[in-house]
N, C-alpha and C positions, 0 to 999 in steps of 0.2 A: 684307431691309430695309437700306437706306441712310442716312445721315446727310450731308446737302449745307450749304451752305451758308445759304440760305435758313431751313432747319431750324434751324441755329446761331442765326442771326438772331434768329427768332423766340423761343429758350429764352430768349437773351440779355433778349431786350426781356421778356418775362415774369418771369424772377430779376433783372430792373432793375441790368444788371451791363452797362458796357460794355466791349468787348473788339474789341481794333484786328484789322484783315485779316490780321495776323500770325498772331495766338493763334487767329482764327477756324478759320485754311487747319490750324494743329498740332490742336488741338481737332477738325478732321475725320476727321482723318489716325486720331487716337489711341478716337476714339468708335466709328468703322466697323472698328477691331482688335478693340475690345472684341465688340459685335455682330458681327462675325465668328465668335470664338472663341464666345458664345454659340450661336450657330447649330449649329456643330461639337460641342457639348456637347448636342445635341438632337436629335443625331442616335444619339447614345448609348443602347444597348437595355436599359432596365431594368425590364424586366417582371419578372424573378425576383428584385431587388434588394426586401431589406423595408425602410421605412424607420427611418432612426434619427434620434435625437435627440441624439444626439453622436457623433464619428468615433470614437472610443478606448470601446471597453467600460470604462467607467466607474462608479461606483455613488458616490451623495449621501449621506457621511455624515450621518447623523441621531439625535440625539438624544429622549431619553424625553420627552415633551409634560405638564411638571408645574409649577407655581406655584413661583417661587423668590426671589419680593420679597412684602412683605406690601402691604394694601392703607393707601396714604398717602391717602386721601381726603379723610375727616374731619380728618386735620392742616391738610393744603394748604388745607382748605376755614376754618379759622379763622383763616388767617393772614394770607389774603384781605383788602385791604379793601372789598370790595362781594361777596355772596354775596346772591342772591334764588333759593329751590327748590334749592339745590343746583348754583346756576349761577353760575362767576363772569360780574360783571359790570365790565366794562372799556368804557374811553372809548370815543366812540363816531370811529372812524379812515376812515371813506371817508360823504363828501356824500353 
């Protein structure tokens, strides 16, 4: 697959970005490297490869899953000025 001009064009006129014959002709130049080097990456045999979800054998510190504030509820909730059910109620901000 190639990227011409034409192509450019059209991205252009779709991301509503205009872009002079200059930066089109670099912009071909530099899109058709990239799909290149894609291509050349695809040709790459990874059947035996497993996948990972990070390059670096890594591991996510984690912490014990316990309660460490109390609950503000009933405070916030009288401090309110409009509470109905347990619901603040606030201006009303979009027509």
């Amino acid at each position: 697959m190639t990227i011409n001009q034409k192509d450019i064009e059209k991205i252009a006129h779709l991301a509503r970005i205009n872009i002079s014959e200059e930066e089109s002709a670099t912009l071909e130049v530099k899109l058709n490297s990239i799909i290149s080097m894609i291509d050349k990456m695809q040709e790459v045999n990874t059947d035996n490869v497993e996948p990972m979800s990070h390059a670096l054998e890594v591991t996510q510190p984690l912490r014990e899953d316990k309660v460490t504030e109390s609950d503000i509820r009933s405070d916030a909730l009288k401090i309110a000025p409009e509470v109905v059910d347990s619901i603040f109620i606030v201006p009303q901000v979009i027509e």
